[in-house]
matplotlib code that plots the C-alpha trace (Angstrom):
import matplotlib.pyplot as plt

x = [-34.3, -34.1, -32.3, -30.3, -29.3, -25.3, -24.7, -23.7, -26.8, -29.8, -31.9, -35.4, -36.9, -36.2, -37.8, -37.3, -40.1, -41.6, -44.0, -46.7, -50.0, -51.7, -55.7, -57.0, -58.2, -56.3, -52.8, -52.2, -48.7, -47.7, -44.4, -43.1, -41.0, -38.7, -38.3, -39.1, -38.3, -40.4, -41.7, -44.5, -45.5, -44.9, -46.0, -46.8, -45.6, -46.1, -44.6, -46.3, -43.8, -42.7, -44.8, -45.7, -44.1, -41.0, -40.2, -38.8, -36.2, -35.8, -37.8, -39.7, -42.3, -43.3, -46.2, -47.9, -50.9, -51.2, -50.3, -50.0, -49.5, -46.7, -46.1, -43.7, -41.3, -41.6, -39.3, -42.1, -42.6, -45.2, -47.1, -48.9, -50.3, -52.1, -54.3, -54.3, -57.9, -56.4, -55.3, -55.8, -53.5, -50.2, -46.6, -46.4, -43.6, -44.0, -41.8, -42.6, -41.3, -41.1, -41.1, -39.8, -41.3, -38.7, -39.4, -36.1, -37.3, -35.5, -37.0, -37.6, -36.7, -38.6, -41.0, -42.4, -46.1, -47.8, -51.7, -53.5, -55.0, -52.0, -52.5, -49.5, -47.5, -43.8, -41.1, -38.9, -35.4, -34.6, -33.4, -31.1, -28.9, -26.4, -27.8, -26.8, -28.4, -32.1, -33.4, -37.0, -38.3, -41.6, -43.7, -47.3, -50.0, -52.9, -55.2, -55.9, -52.9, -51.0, -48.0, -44.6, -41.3, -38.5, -34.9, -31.7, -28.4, -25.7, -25.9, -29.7, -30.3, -34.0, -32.8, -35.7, -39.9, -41.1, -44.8, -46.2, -50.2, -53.0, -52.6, -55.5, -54.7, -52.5, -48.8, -46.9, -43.7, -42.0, -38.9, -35.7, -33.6, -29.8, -29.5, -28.6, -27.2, -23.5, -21.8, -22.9, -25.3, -28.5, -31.5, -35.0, -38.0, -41.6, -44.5, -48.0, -50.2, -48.0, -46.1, -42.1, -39.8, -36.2, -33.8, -30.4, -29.4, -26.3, -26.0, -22.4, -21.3]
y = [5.5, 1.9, 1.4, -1.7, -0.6, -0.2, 3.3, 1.3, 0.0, 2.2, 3.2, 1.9, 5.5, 8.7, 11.7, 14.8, 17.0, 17.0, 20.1, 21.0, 23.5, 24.2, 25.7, 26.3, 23.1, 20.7, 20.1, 18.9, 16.7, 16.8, 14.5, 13.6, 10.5, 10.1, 6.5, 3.8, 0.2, -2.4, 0.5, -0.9, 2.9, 6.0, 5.9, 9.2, 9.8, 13.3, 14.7, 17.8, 20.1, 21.1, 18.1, 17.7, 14.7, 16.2, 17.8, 21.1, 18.3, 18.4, 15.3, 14.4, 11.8, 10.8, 8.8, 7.3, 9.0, 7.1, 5.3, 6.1, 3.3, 3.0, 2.3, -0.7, -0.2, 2.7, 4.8, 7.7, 10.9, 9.3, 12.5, 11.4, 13.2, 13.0, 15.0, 15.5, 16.4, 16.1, 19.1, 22.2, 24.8, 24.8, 23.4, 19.7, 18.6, 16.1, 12.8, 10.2, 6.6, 5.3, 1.1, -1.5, -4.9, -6.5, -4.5, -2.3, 1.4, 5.1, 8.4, 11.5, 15.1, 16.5, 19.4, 21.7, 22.9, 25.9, 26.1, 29.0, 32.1, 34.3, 37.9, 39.2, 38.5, 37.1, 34.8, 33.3, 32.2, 28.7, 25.7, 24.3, 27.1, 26.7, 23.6, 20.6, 19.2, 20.2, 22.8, 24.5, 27.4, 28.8, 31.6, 32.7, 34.9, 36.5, 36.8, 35.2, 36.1, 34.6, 33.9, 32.7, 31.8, 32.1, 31.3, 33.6, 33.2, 36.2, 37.7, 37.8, 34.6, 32.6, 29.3, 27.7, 28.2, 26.7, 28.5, 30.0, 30.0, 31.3, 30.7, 30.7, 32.3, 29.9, 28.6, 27.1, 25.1, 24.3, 21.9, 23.1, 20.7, 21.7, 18.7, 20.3, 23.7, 24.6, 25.8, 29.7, 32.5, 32.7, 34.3, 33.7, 35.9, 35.7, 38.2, 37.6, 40.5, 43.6, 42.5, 40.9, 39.6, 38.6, 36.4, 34.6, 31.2, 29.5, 26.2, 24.2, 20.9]
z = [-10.8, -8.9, -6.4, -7.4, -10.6, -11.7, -12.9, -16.3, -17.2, -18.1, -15.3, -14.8, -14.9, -16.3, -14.4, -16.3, -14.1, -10.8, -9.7, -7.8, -8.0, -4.2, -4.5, -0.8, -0.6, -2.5, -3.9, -7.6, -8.1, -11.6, -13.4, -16.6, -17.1, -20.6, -20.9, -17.9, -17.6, -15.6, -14.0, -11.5, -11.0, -8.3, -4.4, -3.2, -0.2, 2.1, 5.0, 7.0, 7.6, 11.7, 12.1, 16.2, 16.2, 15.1, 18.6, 16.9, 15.2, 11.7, 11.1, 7.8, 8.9, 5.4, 5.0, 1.7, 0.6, -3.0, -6.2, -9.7, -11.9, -14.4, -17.8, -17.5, -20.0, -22.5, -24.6, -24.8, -22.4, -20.3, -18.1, -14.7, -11.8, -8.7, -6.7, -2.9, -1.3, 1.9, 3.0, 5.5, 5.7, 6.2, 4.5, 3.2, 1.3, -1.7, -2.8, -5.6, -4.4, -8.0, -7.5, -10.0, -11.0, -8.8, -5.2, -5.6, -5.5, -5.7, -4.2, -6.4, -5.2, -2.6, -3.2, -0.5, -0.8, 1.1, 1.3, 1.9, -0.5, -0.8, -0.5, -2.7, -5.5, -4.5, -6.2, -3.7, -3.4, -5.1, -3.4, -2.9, -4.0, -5.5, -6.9, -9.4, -11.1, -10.0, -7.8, -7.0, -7.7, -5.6, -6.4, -5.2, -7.3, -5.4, -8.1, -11.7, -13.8, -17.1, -15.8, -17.0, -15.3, -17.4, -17.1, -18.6, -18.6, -17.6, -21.4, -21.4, -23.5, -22.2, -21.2, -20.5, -19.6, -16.8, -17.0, -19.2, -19.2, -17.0, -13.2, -10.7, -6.9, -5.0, -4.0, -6.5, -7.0, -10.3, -10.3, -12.9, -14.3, -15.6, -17.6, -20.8, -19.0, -18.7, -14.9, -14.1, -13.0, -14.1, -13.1, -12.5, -13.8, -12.9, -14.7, -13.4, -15.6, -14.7, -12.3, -12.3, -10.5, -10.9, -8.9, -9.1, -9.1, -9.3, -11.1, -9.9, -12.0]

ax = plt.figure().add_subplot(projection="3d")
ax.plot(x, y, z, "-o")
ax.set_aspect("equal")
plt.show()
């Protein structure tokens, strides 16, 4: 990322995932990185969402809650995370400010966050949508399920898995990225034990 840098030089940091796991009482950031370069590390920075101050205006009042170091420079997938105790219920969204050696700085995508015990099993609507080249996906399991989130294209073909391992009750929030994915339709599945869910996306280069 970095927000300095020309488009035709490498840039400082390579995020390839950004997601999120809520319990009832905490909220667990997750992120992957493929290369970085004078990477000082990641602020975490969260906004509650219809925040009072906001005056029913669509106002993000973002406010740091953290910092992860970085690796400097790397050429290796470098994973980090960060866990936030600080939560009731309610809807926070999520940004990583990732901040190079020299002060200049780029923000990551912005991930939204319920908290609260769900009591059913849903897979919501993506967003943005359509999307390029990333969008999130946001699903919530009410009881202690293996789960996997898959991606297809139009013919049927898996794409991609997001999740694919046990899941305890909770809100959850997975970021897909169409790096390596050509223009189209696809769709979304979710299984959680016998239960599955399928939705469409559309992916616009």
């Amino acid at each position: 990322m970095g927000a300095d840098e020309s488009l035709d030089f490498p840039l400082p940091v390579e995020l390839v995932s950004f997601s999120a796991e809520s319990n009832v009482d905490d909220v667990l950031l997750s992120w992957t990185t493929a290369s970085e370069i004078n990477n000082k590390g990641f602020e975490v920075e969260r906004s509650i969402k219809n925040h009072p101050l906001a005056n029913g205006l669509k106002i993000k009042n973002f406010e740091p809650i953290g910092f992860v170091n970085g690796k400097g420079t790397s050429t290796e997938l470098n994973h980090y995370s960060f866990k936030d105790e600080t939560v009731s219920a309610g809807k926070y969204i999520y940004r990583l400010k990732q901040i190079d050696y020299d002060g200049s700085f780029e923000y990551s995508n912005e991930i939204e966050v319920e908290i609260g015990v769900p009591d059913e099993f849903v897979l919501y609507q993506n967003y943005p949508n359509p999307f390029n080249p990333t969008t999130n996906i946001q699903y919530a399991i009410a009881s202690t399920q293996h789960v996997q989130l898959k991606i297809y294209d139009v013919l049927g073909n898996e794409v991609a898995v997001l999740v694919d391992e046990e899941k305890s009750p909770g809100n959850y929030s997975v970021e897909f990225e169409s790096k390596n994915v050509a223009s189209g339709l696809y769709f979304y599945s979710l299984t959680a034990g016998s239960l599955k869910q399928t939705k469409k996306m559309l992916l616009i280069k």
